[in-house]
N, C-alpha and C positions, 0 to 999 in steps of 0.2 A: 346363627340360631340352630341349635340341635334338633334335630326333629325327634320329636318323638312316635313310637308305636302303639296302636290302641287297638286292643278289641272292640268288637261294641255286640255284645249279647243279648240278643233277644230271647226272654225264659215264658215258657207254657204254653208255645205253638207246637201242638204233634205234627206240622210238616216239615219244623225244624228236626232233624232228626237227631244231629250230634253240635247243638250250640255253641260245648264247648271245645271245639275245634277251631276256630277263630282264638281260641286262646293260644289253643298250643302251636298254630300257625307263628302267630304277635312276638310270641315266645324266639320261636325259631328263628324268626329274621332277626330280630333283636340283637340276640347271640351269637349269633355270626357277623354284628357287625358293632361289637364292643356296647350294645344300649341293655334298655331295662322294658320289658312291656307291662303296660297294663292294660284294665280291662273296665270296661262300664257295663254292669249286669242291671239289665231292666225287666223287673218283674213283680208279683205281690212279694204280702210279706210272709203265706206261707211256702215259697218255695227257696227266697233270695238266699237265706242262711245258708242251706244244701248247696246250692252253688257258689256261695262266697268260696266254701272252701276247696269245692271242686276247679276254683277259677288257679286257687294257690297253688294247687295240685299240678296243675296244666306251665304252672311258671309265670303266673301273673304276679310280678313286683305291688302295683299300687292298684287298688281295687275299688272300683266306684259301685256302690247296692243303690239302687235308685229304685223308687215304686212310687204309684200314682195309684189314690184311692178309687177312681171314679174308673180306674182301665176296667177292660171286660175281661175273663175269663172262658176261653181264650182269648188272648190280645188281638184288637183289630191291627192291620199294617198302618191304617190312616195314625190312629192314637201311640203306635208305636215311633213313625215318623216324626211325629211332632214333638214327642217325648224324649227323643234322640237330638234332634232340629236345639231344642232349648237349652239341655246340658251342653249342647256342643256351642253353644252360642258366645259366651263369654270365652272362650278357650282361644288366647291369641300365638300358642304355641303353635311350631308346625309341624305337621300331624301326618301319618299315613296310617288311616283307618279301614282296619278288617272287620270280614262280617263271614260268618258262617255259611258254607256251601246249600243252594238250591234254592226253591224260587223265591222264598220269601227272603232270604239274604240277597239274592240279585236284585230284587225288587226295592227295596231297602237299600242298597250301595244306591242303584241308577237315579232314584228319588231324590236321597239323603244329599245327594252330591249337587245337586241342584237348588236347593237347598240354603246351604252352608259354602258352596260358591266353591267345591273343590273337585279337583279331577277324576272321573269315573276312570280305572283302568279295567273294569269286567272281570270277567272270571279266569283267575292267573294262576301258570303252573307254577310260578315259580317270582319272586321279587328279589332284588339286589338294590344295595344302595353305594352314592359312591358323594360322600359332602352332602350337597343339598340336591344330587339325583335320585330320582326313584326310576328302575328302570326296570319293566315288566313283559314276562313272557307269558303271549297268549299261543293257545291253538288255535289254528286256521284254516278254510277250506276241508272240513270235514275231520282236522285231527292229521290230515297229508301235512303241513306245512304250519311252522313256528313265526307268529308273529312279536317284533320284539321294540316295544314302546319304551320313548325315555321323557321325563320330564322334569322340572324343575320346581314345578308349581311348590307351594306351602301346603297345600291341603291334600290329598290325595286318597280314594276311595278304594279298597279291590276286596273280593273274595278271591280267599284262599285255601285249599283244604287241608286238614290236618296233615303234620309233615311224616315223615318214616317214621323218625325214632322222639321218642314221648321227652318234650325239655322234662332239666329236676326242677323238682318240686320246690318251692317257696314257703320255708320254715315259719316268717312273721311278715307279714306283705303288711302294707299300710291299707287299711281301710277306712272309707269314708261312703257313710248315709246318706243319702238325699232323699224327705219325700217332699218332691214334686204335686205342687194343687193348681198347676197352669191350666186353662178351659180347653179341651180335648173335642176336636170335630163331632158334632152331634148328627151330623146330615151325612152321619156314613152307611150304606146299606149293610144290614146284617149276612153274614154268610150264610148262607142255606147247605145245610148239611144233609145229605141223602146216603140211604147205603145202595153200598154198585151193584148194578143191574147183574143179571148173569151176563148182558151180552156186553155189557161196559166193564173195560182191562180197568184194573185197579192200578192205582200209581204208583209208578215205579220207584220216585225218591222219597215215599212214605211208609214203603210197606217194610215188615218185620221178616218175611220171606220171598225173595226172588226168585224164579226158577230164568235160566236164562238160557239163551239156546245162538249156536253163532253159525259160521259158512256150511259146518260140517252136516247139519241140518238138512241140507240137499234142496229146500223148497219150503212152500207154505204146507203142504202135509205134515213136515214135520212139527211147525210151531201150531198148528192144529190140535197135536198131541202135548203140545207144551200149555197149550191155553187148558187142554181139558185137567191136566196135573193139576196146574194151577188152582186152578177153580176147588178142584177134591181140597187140596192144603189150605184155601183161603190165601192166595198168595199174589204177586203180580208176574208178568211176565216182562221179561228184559231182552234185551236183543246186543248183539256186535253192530261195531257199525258195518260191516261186510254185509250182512242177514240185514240190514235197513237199505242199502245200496241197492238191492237183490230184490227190493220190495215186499218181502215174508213180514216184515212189520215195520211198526211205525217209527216217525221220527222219538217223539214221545215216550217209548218205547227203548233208546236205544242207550246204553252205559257205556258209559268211560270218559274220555278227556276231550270230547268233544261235543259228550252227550249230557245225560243226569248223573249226579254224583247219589251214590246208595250208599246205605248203613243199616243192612239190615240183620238181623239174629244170623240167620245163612243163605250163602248164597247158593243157589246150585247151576252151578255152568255143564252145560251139555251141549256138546261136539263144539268145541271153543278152543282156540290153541291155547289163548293167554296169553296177548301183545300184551307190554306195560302202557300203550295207548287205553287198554281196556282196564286194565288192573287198575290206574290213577282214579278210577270213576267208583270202588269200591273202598270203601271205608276200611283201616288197618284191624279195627274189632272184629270185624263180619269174620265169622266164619265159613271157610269155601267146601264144595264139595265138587267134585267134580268126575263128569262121564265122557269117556272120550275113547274111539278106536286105536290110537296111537296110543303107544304106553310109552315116549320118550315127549308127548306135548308138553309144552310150557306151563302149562295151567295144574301140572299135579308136584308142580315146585313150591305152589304157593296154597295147595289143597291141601287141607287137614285130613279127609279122607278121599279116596279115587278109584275108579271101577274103571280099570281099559279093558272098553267090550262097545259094540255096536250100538247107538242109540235104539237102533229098530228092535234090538234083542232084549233093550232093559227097559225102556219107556213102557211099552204095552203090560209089560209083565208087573212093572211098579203100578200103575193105573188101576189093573186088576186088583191089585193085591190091598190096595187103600179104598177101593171100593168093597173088597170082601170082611174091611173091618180089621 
């Protein structure tokens, strides 16, 4: 039996930041290994159309638009699950199903997979298949060490994030409608939406600007100065994992391949070299800017623009100059 590859899109959650990344993951594997991916896009009906074709876009072959009258806006994860749970119910093909990077996709793989009775592989750098293996590379022990699972199961679950280079696009994919009227958890708490305190960091894999700060930092003084930027931008604060090692900030806090994966408008890394351990946790759209002492670091290969000069020289003086308007 061929297995097949599947996105599964979750549409109208602003903590999903890039949903359709899970497509062009589906994509990627697919095409390296002679198949066709599609995509099951769950959402209302006014957003699904926009993403139908954003799914073709991405190199979705066959294309599922599914929507459920009674969902909320935003989608709860309970009504999302079950919503996922049903379509996938009938489906005796075997499957290795993707989901979009961060917590509401990991949330969703660990559930879904339980579920529907198939293997959670977590959040993976990378997939390969070989007949009916699925064999998956995770990060380990902080991002030090690759760990590399194989299985054979029929069903299998992972996040993955979007790949390098963007599959082509899908001229006429097949699409197919479903609206879903299955009875959707009632007895689910509503979210409670609050706006961040000053002294509560805003989220790293939601926000639209990151200022991020790595070893070069020297200490908590320094992210001190990163939290007060921050805050002047309306932005979040992001960290290396070296600068979380080091205790200057949180786990929660920390990007790359071991941490939260971000998509934000831009990123600003300050005093960071730019491992590709750190870069895999940054979205290929974000735009980087980057501050760094060293004018041969790693991080102004991949910076759109770059300032080599001392953080202690440019911080204060940028802070000033955003609070004088």
């Amino acid at each position: 039996m061929t297995r097949r590859i599947l996105a599964l899109v979750p549409l109208g959650d602003p903590a999903v930041s890039d949903p359709c990344a899970a497509i062009a993951a589906a994509a990627d594997v697919a095409a390296r290994h002679g198949l066709r991916a599609g995509a099951m896009l769950l959402g209302t009906a006014s957003d699904i159309d926009t993403a139908a074709a954003q799914a073709a876009r991405e190199g979705a072959v066959e294309i599922v638009l599914a929507t459920h009258r009674a969902s909320d806006d935003p989608p709860l994860v309970e009504h999302l699950l079950a919503s996922f749970a049903h379509l996938l119910a009938e489906d005796e093909d075997a499957l290795l199903l993707l989901l979009p990077g961060g917590a509401v996709g990991e949330e969703l793989a660990a559930r879904l997979a339980a579920r529907i009775y198939a293997v959670p592989l977590g959040r993976c750098n990378a997939l390969a298949l070989d007949g009916h293996t699925v064999t998956a590379h995770r990060a380990t022990y902080g991002g030090r060490a690759e760990l590399v699972v194989e299985t054979d199961a029929p069903r299998c679950i992972a996040v993955l994030r979007r790949p390098m280079e963007t599959p082509p696009a899908v001229a006429a994919p097949t699409v197919t409608r479903v609206e879903l009227d299955i009875p959707l958890p009632q007895d689910v708490p509503q979210p409670m939406i609050q706006p961040a305190a000053a002294d509560r960091p805003r989220r790293v894999d939601a926000a639209r600007l990151v200022v991020s700060g790595g070893r070069g930092m020297g200490g908590p003084d320094g992210f001190a100065q990163l939290h007060e930027l921050a805050a002047l931008l309306d932005a979040a604060t992001g960290a290396s994992l070296p600068a979380v090692d080091a205790g200057w900030a949180s786990v929660s806090q920390q990007v790359g391949q071991s941490g939260a994966f971000v998509a934000p408008d831009l990123y600003l890394a300050v005093a960071m070299s730019g491992t590709p351990q750190h870069l895999a946790g940054i979205a290929l759209r974000s735009r980087i800017a980057a501050i760094n002492s060293d004018p041969e670091a790693d991080i102004f290969r991949v910076a759109e623009i770059g300032l080599a000069a001392p953080w202690q020289e440019v911080l204060p003086r940028l802070i000033e100059k955003i609070r004088d308007g």
